[in-house]
N, C-alpha and C positions, 0 to 999 in steps of 0.2 A: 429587719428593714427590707423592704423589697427592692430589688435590683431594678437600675433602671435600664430601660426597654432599650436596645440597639437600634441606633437611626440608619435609614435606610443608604445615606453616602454614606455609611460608615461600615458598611454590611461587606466582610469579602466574599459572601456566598453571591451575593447578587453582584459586586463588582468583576469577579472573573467567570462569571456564567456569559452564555452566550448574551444574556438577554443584557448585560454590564456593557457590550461592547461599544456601542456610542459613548458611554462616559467616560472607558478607557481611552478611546482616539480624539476625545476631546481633551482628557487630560494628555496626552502626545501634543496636541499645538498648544494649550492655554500654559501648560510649562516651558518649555523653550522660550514661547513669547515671554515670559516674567525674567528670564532669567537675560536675555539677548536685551530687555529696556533697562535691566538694571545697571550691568555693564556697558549701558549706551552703545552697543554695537547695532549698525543700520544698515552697514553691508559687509561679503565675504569676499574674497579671491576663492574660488574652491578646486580642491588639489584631489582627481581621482586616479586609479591605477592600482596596480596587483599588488595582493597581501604577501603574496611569495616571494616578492623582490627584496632581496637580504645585501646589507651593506659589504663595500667586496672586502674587508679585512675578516669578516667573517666564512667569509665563501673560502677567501685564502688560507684560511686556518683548517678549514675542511677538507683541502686541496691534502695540504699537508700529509694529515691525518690517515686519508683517504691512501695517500702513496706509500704512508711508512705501514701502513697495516696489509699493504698489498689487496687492496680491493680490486674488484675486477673492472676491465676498461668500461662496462657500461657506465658504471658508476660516474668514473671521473670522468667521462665522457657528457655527462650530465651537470656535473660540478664542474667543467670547463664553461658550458651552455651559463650556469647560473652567474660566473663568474664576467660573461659580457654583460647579460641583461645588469649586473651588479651597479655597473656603470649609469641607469636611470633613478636606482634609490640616490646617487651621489648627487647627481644632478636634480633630482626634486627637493632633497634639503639646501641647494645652492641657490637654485631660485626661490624657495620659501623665504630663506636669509635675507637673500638679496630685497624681494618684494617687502616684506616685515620691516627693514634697515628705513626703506623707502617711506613708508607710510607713516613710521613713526615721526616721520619728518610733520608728516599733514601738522598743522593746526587750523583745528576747525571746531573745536568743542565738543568733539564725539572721536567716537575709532572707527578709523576707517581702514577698509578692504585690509581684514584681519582672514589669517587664511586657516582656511577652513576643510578640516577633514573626514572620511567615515571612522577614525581613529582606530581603528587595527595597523598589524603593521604592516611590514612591505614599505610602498609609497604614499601609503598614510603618513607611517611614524617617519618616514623621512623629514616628510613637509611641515610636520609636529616639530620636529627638531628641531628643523633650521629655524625654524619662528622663535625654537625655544631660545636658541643658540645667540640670534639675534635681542635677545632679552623683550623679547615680544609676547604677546597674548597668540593664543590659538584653540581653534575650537575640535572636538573629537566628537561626531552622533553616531555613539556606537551601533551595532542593532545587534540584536542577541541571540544566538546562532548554534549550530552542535557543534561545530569546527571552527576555527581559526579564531586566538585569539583575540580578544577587543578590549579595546581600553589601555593603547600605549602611555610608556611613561613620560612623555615629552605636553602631552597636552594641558594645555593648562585649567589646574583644577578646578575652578566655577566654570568652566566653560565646557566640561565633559560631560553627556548625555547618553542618556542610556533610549533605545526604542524599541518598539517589540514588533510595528507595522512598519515595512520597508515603506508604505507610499508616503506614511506622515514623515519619514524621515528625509527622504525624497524632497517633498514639499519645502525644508526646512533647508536643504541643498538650496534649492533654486528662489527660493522665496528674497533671499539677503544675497545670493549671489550677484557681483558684476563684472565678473569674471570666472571663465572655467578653462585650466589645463589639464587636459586629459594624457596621462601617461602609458603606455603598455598595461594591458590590463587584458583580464579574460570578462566571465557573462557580468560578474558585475557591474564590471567597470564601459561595456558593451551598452549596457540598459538603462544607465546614470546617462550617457552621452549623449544614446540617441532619444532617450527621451525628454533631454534638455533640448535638442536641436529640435525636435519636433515640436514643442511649446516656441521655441522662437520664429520657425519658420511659420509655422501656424499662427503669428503673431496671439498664443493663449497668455503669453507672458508680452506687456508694453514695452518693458524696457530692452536696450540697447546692452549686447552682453557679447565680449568677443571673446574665441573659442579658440584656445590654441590645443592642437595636438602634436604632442613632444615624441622625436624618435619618429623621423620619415619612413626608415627602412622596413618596419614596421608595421605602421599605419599603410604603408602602400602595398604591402604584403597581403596584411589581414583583411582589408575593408579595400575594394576597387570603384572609389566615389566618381571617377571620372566614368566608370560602366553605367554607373548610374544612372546619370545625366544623357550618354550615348542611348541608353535603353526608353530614354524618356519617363522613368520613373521619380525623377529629380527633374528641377531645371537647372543649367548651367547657371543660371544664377545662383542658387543654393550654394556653390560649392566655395561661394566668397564668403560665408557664414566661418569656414573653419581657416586656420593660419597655423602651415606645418612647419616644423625647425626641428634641428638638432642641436642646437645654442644657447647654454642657458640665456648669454646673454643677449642673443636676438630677440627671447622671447622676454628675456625681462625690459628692450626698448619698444617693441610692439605695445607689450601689457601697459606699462608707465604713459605711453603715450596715448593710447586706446582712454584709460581711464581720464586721463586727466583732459582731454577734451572733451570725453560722453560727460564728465562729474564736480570736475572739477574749475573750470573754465565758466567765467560768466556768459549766456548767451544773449545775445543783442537781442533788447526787447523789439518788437515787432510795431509795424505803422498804428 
């Protein structure tokens, strides 16, 4: 009997050839889409921030470790360091909870602002957590990488994604986003930000999306927005786009309130 002939979507020679690559990046959005209508999710809170950031019972145990083995002061001098930042994994799984606790409240026939991560860990799997903790849904779009692992254990399983193009992952960030707290983070978490603020200022995105950036001491450290603005490179308008705290729970009255008047809130029909 003759073998029948290999269809050409069915071909991995031509799917991961160069020539495959549009049908790869359409299957990046036409998946997520199927999977985001099944689970009726229509927006995100999206939680970004460094992979390195490790829960401080863990830092504490290294601390330990570190001093009964006699390591040398650079060492613990480092795992002192890890052991403040430790303090932002705490607080990203506390606002997760908190926001998660919150939404489960909605009833509205769908899920709303389910928080949403690049699901590695640090303050990913923080904010995976507290959703989880919270007995909530959460979402993880891993992307696949030489280093640092992806795909924490807190996310919840239909909602884990895997991507291989950071843009369509991206896309997928801000597409269901309506809301973004950005935490301490290094280039990733640098490039997610600003090029979320850039689509908004640019009004490339319509909707209303407000931007908290967590850990002042930090933010005003690494990023000097008010030079910005002095240099004329921004306008001091811009710089109402972002809302700095050290609170979870300032930011979790901000965000609740933010939302619920952009979304949630009837608006008076017009003459």
């Amino acid at each position: 009997m003759k073998k029948p002939l290999q269809k050409f979507y069915d071909n991995p020679e031509i799917i991961h050839s160069p020539r495959g690559r549009m049908l790869r990046i359409m299957s990046e959005y036409l998946g997520p889409q199927d999977i985001f209508r099944k689970n009726k999710i229509q927006d995100t809170v999206v939680f970004f921030g460094s992979a390195r950031t490790q829960p401080r019972h863990l830092v504490e145990q290294a601390i330990q470790k570190a001093k009964a083995a006699g390591n040398p002061v650079a060492k613990l001098e480092q795992l002192e360091r890890d052991l403040k930042m430790s303090r932002y994994y705490e607080n990203a799984r506390e606002l997760a909870y908190k926001m998660t606790n919150w939404s489960k409240k909605l009833k509205q026939g769908r899920r709303r602002f389910i928080v949403s991560t690049g699901g590695g860990p640090g303050i990913m799997e923080a904010a995976n957590r507290g959703a989880a903790e919270a007995k909530g849904l959460s979402i993880g779009l891993n992307i696949s990488l030489p280093f640092e692992q992806s795909g924490n254990p807190y996310i919840s399983r239909e909602l884990e994604m895997e991507f291989h193009y950071f843009f369509m992952r991206k896309y997928w960030f801000v597409y269901l986003a309506k809301a973004l707290i950005a935490f301490p983070g290094g280039f990733g978490t640098f490039d997610e930000l600003f090029e979320t603020l850039t689509l908004i200022q640019t009004k490339k995105t319509s909707k209303s999306m407000p931007v908290v950036l967590f850990g002042k001491t930090f933010w005003d450290k690494v990023v000097d927005l008010e030079a910005l603005a002095d240099f004329g490179t921004i306008d001091h308008e811009d710089l109402s786009l972002l809302y700095q705290t050290d609170s979870v729970d300032d930011a979790f009255e901000y965000l609740t309130k933010q939302l619920t008047e952009l979304y949630l809130e009837e608006k008076p029909q017009g003459d």
